[in-house]
N, C-alpha and C positions, 0 to 999 in steps of 0.2 A: 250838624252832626254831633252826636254825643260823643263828649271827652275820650270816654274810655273805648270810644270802636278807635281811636289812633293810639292807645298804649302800647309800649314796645319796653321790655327790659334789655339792658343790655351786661355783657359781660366784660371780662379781660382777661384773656390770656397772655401769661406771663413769656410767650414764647421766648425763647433763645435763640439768635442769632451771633454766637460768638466768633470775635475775629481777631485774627491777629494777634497782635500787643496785648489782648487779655488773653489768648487762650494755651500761651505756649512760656509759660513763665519758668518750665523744669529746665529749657534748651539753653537758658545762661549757666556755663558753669566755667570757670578758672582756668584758662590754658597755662597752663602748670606745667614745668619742664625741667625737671630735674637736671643738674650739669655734675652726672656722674663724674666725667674728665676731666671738671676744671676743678683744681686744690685751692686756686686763690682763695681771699681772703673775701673779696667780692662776693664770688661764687657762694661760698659757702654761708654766708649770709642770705644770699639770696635763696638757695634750698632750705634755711631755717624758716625763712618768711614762707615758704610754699608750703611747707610741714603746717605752721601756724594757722595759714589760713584754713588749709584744710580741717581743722580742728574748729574751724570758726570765733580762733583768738585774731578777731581781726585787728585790733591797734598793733599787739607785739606784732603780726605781719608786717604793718605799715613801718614801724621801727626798723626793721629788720631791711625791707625794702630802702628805707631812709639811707640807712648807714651802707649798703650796696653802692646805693647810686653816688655819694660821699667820694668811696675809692675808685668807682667808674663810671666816670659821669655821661658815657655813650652808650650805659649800657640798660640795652633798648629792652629787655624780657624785665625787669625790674621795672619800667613805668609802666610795660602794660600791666602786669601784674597787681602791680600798687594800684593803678586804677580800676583793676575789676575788683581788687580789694575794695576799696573806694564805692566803688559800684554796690556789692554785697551791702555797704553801710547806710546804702541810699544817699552816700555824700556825693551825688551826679557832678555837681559845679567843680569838684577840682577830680573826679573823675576822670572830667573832659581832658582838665590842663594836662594828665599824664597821657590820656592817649593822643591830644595834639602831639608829646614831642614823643609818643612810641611811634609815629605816623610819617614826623620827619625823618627819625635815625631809618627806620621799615616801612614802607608804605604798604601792610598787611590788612588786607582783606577784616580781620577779628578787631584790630584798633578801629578802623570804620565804623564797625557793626555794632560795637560797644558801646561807644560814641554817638550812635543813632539812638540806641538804646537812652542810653542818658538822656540826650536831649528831646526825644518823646516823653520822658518823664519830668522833664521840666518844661510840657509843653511845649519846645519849639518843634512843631510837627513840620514845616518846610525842610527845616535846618535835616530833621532825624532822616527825610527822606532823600536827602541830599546826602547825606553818611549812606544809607544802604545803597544808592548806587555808586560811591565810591566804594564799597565795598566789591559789587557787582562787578565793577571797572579792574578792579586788583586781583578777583577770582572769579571766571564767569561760573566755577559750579558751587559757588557758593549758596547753596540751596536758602538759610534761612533769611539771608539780605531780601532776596524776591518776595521769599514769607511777608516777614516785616512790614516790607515796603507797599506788599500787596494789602496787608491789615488798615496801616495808615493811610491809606486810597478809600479803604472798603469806610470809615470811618467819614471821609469828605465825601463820602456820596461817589466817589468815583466808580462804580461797580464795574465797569469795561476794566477800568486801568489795574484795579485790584483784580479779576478774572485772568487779564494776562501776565500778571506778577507771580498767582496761585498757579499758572499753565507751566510757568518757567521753574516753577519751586518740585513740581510734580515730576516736570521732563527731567531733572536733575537725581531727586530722591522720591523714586516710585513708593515707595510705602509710606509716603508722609502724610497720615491720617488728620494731620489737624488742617493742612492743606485743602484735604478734600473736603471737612470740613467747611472751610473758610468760604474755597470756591463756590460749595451751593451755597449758602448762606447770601453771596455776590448774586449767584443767579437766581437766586429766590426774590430779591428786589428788583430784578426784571422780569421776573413774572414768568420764567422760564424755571417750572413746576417740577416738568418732568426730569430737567438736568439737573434741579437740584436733589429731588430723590436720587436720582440716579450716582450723585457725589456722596449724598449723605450715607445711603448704604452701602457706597466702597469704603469712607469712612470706618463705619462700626465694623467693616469685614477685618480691617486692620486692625483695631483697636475696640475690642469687644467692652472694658470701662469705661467708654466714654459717653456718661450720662447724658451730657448737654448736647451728643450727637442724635440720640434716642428722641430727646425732646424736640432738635430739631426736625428729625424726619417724621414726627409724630405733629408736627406742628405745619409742615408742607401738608403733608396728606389732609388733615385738617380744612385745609386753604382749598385744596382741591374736591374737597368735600366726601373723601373718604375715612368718615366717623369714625368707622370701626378698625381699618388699618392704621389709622391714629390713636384709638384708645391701644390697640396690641404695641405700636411702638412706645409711648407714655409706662406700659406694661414695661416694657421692658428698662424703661430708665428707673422705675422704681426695685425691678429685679436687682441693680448694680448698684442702686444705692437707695434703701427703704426709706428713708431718713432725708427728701427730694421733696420739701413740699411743693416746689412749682408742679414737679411733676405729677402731682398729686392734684394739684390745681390745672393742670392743663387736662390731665386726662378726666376731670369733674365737667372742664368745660366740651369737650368730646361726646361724652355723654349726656350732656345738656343738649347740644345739636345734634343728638342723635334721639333725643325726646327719653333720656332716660333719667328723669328729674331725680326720683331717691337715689339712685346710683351716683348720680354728680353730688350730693348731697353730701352723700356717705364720705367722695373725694374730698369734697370743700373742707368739711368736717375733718379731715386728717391733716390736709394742711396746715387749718389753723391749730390744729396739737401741737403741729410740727414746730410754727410758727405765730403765736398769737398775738404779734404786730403785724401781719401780712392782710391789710386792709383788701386789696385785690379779690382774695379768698371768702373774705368776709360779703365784699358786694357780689360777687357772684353763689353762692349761697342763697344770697338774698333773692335773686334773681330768681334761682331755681326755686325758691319755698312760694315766688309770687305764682309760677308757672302750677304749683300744685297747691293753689289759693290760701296758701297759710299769709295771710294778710299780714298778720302780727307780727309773725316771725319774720316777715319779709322789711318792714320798718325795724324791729329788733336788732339785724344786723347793718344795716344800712347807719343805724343810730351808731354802734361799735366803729364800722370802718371811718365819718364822720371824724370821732370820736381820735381815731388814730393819725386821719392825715385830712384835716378842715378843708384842703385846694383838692381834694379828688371829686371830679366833678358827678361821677356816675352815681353814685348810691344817691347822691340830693333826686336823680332823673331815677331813682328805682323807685327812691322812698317818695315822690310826689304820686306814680303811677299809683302805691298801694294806696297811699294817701286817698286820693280821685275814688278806686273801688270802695273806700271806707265812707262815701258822700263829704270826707273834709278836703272840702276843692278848695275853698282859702289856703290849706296848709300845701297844699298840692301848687297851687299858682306858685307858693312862695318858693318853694321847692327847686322847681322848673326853671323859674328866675335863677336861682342859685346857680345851678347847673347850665343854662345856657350865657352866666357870667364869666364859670368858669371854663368854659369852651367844650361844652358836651352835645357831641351830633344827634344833631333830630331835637331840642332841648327846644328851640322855637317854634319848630312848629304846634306844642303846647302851650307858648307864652301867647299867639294867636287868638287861640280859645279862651284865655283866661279873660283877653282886651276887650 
């Protein structure tokens, strides 16, 4: 069998599956509690550090917090405080130490949650999930503990445990669009298509800016091999933000599987404006220029993406396929090789040929 009746290009779509712990980083904010009542000396330290931090002078906060806790040393609004300070500073590690002892004076639901929080970001993802159900345990509606808790699941593969996390976060606060989000995203990894549409565009009914919602549902449909309701969602993520090259890139790759090679072309081509490290954009371009036998141009950007990131295995498997059409099948074996080293599917069944 000649080389080129098994050529195959292949693409990447940048889809977006975001969850959790990345997609909801606006919902920390300072439970801040003014003690209009109290005149002490405490007190009123304590409302200067809340004034402060709201200004985002966060050390004079933590001063401020310091000398609070100084005159009272139980008093428990001042370490959580200091610690979401703390937080704000990405100083997680003594974060924790204040919401450990806001947790023993109060065992509230928010010192938990924070404290998850930190400790996902210092990687201890047992420890973080272990905070959100003490959080869970202190306030059953505490909507964003089950969030959370459900992202960090969605992350270990858990997709069941993360689905029933996003179920509990939803039964609590129906309009919670990143939820629904999150939850197809869960059921999109079980191949359960239709409920992830069906989350993703309750999602955007909540929440009409949310780009990476657009992508996603653009990226289901996709999967389910409806091109064109995929290019119109991809549309619409660049509606809400022009300036999107995934999405720019996803709906190029749309219309690649929809056999509409200069239109994908046209995408690729904006992306990389957008973006001209975005390797991904570059080898699918290339793809598309093979499909409309621009040989040249098809190794030209393959050479680029290369160029940007050496371990991406696909453009070695696009640029041996142009390779092969140009008769340099040496360049093409080596190519192949390249790409089924660095773990590129179908890459052997041309090293085969080569032997």
């Amino acid at each position: 069998m000649p080389i080129n009746q098994l050529r195959k290009v292949f693409l990447f779509c940048a889809t977006l599956f975001i969850t959790g712990v990345l997609s909801a980083q606006a919902d920390s904010v300072v439970q801040a509690k003014i003690l209009g009542s109290d005149s002490t000396d405490a007190a009123r330290l304590y409302n200067s550090g809340v004034q402060k931090f709201s200004q985002k002078q966060y050390q004079a906060a933590i001063e401020d917090f310091n000398k609070a806790i100084e005159l009272k040393p139980g008093f428990e609004l001042a370490f959580f405080n200091r610690g979401m300070t703390r937080f704000a500073m990405e100083d997680y590690a003594n974060a924790i130490i204040d919401f450990d002892s806001s947790i023993v004076l109060n065992n509230n639901a928010e010192s938990h949650f924070t404290r998850g929080r930190a400790n996902y970001f210092l990687g201890n993802k047992d420890m973080a999930i272990e905070d959100y159900s003490n959080a869970v345990d202190a306030d059953k509606s505490h909507a964003q503990s089950f969030y959370y808790r459900g992202g960090v699941k969605f992350e270990s593969a858990d997709y069941e445990g993360a689905i029933k996390d996003f179920d509990a976060a939803i039964a609590i606060k129906s309009d919670y669009a990143y939820a629904f989000n999150d939850r197809a995203s869960a059921k999109r990894q079980l191949n359960d298509l239709d409920g992830a549409i069906k989350d993703y565009q309750k999602a955007v009914l909540l929440d009409k800016q949310m780009t990476f919602t657009y992508n996603n549902l653009g990226s289901a449909k996709r999967k389910k091999g409806d091109f064109k309701g995929a290019i119109q969602e991809y549309t619409k993520a660049i509606m809400v933000d022009d300036k999107s090259y995934i999405a720019y890139n996803n709906r190029g790759s749309a219309k690649y599987d929809d056999g509409d090679y200069k239109g994908a072309i046209e995408d690729f081509t904006k992306a990389i404006e957008l973006n001209d490290k975005y390797a991904y954009a570059l080898n699918n371009r290339a793809a598309a220029k093979f499909k409309l036998d621009d040989l040249n141009g098809c190794i030209e950007d393959c050479n680029k993406a290369i160029a940007l990131d050496a371990n991406y295995a696909y453009p070695y498997l696009n640029r041996g396929n142009a390779k092969e059409m140009l008769r340099d099948e040496r360049g093409a074996c080596e190519d192949w090789k390249k790409a089924a080293n660095l773990g590129a599917e179908g890459a052997n069944a041309f090293i085969g040929i080569c032997e």
